[in-house]
C-alpha positions as CSV (number, residue, x, y, z in Angstrom):
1,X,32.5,-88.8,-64.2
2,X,32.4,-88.0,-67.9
3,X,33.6,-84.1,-67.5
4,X,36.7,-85.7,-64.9
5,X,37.5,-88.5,-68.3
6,X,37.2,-85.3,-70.4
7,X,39.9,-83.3,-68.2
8,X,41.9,-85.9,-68.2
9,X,42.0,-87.1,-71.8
10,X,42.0,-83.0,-72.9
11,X,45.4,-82.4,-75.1
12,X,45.3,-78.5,-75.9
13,X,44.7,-75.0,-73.9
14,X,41.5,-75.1,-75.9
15,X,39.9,-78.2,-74.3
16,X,40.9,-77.3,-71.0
17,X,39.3,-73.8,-72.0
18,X,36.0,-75.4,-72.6
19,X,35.8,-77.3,-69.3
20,X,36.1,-74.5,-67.7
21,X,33.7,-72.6,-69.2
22,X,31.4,-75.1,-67.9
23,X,32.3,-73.4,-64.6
24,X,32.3,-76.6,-62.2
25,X,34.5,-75.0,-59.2
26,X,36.1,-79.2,-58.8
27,X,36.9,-78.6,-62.6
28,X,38.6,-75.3,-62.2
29,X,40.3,-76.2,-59.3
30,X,42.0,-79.0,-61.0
31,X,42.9,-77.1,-63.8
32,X,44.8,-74.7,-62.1
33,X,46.4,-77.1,-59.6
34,X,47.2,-78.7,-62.8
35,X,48.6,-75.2,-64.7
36,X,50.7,-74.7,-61.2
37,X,52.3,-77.9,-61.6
38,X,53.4,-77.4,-65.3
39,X,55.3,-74.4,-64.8
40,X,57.5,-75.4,-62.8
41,X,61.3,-75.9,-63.6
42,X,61.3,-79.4,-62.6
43,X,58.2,-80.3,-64.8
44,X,59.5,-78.3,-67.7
45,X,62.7,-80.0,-67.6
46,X,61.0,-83.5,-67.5
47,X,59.2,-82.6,-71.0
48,X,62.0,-81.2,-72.4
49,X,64.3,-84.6,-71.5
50,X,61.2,-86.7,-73.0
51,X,61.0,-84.8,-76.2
52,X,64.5,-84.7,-77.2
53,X,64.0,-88.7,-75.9
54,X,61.0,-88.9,-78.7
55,X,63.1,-87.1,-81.6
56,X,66.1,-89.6,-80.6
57,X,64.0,-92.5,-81.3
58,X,62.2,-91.2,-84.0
59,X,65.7,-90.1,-85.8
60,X,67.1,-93.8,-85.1
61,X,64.6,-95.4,-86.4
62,X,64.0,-92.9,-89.5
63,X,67.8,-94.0,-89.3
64,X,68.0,-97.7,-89.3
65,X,65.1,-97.3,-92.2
66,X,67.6,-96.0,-94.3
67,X,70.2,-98.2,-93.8
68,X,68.1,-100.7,-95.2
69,X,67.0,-98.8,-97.8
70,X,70.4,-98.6,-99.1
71,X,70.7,-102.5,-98.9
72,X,67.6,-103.2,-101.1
73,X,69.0,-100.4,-103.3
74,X,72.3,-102.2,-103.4
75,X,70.2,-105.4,-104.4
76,X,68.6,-103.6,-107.3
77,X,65.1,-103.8,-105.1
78,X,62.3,-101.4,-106.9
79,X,61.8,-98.2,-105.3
80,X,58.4,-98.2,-104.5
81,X,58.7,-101.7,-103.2
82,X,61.7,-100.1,-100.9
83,X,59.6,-97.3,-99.7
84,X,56.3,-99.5,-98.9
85,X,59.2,-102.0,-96.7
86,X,61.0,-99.6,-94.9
87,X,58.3,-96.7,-94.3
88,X,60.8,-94.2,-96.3
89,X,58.8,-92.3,-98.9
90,X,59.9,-92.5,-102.7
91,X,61.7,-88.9,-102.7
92,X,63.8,-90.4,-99.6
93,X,64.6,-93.9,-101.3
94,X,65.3,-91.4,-104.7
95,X,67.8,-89.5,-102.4
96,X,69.5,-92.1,-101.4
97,X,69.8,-93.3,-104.8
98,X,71.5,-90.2,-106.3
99,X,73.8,-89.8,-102.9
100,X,75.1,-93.0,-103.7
101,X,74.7,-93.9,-100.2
């Protein structure tokens, strides 16, 4: 049960790499069903469309942390007191300072 949790929870070519060193043929067998499966154009496809998804709602919200970054700056807010609110580091805040944005 524990090497199955350990396939399933493995993140990197490494880990995978390890299990099968163990040399359990149920192990193997699942990684390379599993290695078939991922290089397929369908599959590849489907991790592309959910990256770009995760940078377009990390860059909104990186974003919409700006926007209020320029509103406490426009209220004369301090900004280290900006950057701990909005998640911007100081440099960020700073930037938007001298951009006047």
């Amino acid at each position: 049960m524990q090497l199955w949790l350990s396939l399933f929870s493995a993140n990197t070519e490494e880990e995978l790499e390890m299990i099968e060193s163990l040399e359990v043929p149920e192990m193997n067998e699942a990684i390379s069903a599993y290695r078939r499966i991922t290089v397929t154009p369908e599959f590849k496809e489907i991790e592309r469309l959910r990256s770009r998804a995760r940078h377009e709602e990390a860059q909104a919200l990186h974003d919409k942390a700006a926007s209020i970054a320029r509103n406490m700056l426009k209220r004369n807010r301090p900004i280290d007191e900006i950057a701990e609110d909005t998640g911007l580091t100081r440099e960020e805040v700073e930037g938007l300072q001298c951009n006047g944005q």
